[in-house]
C-alpha positions as CSV (number, residue, x, y, z in Angstrom):
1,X,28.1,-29.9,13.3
2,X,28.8,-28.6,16.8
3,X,30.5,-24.7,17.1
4,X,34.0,-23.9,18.0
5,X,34.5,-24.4,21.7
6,X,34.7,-20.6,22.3
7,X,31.8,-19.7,20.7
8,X,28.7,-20.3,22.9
9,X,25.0,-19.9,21.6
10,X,23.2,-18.5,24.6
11,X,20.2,-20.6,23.9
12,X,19.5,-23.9,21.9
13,X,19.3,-24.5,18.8
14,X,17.3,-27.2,17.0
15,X,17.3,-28.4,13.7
16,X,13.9,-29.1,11.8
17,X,13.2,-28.7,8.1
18,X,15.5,-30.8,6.4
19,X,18.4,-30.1,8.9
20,X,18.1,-26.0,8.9
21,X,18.7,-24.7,12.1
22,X,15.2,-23.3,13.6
23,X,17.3,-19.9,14.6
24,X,17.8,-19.4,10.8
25,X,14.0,-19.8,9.5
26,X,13.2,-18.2,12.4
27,X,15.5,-15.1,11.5
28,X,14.5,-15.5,7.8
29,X,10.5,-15.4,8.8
30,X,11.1,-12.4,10.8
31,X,12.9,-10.5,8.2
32,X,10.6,-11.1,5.6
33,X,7.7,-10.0,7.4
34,X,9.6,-7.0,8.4
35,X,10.5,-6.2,4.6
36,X,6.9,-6.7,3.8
37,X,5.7,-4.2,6.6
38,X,8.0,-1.8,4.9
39,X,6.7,-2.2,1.3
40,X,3.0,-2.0,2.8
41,X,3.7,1.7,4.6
42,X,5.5,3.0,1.5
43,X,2.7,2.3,-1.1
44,X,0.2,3.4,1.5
45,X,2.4,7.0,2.4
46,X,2.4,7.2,-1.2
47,X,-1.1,6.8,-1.9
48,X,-1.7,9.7,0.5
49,X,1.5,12.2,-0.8
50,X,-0.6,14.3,-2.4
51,X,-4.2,15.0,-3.3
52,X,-5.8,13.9,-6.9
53,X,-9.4,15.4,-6.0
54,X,-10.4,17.7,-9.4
55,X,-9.7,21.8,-8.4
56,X,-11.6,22.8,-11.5
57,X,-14.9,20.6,-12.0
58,X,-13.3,18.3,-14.0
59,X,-11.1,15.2,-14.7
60,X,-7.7,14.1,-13.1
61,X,-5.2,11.4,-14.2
62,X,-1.9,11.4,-12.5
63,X,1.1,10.3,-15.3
64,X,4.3,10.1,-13.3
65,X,3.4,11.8,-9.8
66,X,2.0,14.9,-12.1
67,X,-1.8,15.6,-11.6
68,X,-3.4,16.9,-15.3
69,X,-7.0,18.2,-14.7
70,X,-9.3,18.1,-17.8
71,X,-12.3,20.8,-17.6
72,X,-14.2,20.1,-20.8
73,X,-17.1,21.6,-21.8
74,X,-18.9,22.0,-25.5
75,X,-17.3,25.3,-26.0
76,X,-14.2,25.5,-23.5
77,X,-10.7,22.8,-23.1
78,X,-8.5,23.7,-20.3
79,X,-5.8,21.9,-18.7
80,X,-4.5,22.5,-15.2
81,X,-1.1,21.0,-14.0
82,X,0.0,20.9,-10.7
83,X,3.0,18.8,-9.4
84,X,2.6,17.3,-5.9
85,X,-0.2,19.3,-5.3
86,X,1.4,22.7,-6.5
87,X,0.6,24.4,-9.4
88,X,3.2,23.6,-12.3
89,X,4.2,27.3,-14.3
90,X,2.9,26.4,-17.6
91,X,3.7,29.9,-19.8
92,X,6.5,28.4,-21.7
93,X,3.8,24.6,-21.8
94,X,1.5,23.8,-25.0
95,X,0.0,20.7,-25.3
96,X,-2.1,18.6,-28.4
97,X,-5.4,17.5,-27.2
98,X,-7.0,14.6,-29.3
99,X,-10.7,14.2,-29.3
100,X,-12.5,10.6,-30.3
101,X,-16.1,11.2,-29.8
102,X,-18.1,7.7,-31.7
103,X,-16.7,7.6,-35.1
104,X,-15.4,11.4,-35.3
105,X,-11.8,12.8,-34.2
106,X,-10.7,16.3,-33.4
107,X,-7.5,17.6,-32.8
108,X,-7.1,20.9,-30.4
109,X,-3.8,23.2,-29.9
110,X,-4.3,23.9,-26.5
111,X,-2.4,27.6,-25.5
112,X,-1.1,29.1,-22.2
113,X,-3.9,30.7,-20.4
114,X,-3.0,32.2,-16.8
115,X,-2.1,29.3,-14.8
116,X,-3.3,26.7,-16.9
117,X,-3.3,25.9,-20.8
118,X,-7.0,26.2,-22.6
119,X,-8.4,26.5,-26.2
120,X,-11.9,27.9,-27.5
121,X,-13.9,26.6,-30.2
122,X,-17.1,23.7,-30.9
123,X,-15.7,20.6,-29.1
124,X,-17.9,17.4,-28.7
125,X,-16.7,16.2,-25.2
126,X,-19.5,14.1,-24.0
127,X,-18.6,10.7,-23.9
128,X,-15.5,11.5,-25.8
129,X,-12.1,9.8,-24.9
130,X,-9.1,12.9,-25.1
131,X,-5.6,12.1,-25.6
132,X,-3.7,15.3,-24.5
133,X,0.1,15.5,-25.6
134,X,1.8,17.7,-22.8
135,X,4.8,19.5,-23.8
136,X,6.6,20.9,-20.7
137,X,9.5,22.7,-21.3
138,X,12.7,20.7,-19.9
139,X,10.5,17.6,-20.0
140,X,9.7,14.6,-21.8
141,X,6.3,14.8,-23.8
142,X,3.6,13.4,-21.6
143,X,0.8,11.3,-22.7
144,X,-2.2,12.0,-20.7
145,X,-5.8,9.8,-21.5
146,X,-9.4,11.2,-20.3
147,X,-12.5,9.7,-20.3
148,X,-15.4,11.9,-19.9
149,X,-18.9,10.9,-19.6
């Protein structure tokens, strides 16, 4: 198929690959490693947003961009929020903390505390898995799982 007379390709094209023209894989090559390159910087600026390193001594899972900090200790639950790396206001907050340690289970209220939520009592954390139910007010629930050693 040759083009219109007044339009002029300023360089040649030839066809290869079951009759494509080799401008168009060409084009299509280049734009999908571009796209790629693209993805690649987003998931990697992502990956280095904002800070997960524990602030407390203890555990952190992130659940939707939201750090949750677990400090447990035998006598001692707290909970520390922070969004993006700032500390999320957690007065109006409560959360459920669920304790499986071998065959037993627990279950924990955990209250506001100053900046972070906390409850007092016996708790057998080590090698426990903890369930914490977050309840942050204008928020979904969030489910938040802990492993601690």
């Amino acid at each position: 198929m040759k083009p219109p007379p007044s339009f002029r390709i300023p360089f040649p094209i030839s066809t290869t690959l079951k009759g494509q023209p080799m401008l168009t894989i060409r084009l299509l090559a280049a734009a999908t490693l571009l796209s790629l390159s693209t993805l690649t910087q987003a998931a990697d600026s992502h990956a280095h947003a904002h800070d997960h390193e524990p602030l407390h001594g203890g555990i952190v899972t992130e659940v939707k961009d939201v750090d949750y900090e677990l400090v447990a200790h035998h006598d001692v639950i707290q909970l520390h929020v922070r969004d993006h790396g700032k500390a999320v206001d957690l007065s109006q907050a409560a959360a459920k903390v669920t304790i499986l340690s071998g065959t037993e289970k627990q279950e924990v209220e955990l209250k506001p505390a100053g900046g972070y939520l906390e409850a007092r009592g016996a708790f057998k954390t080590t090698n426990a898995k903890i369930v914490a139910a977050v309840m942050l007010p204008g928020k979904p629930t969030a489910t938040v799982r802990f492993a601690v050693k």
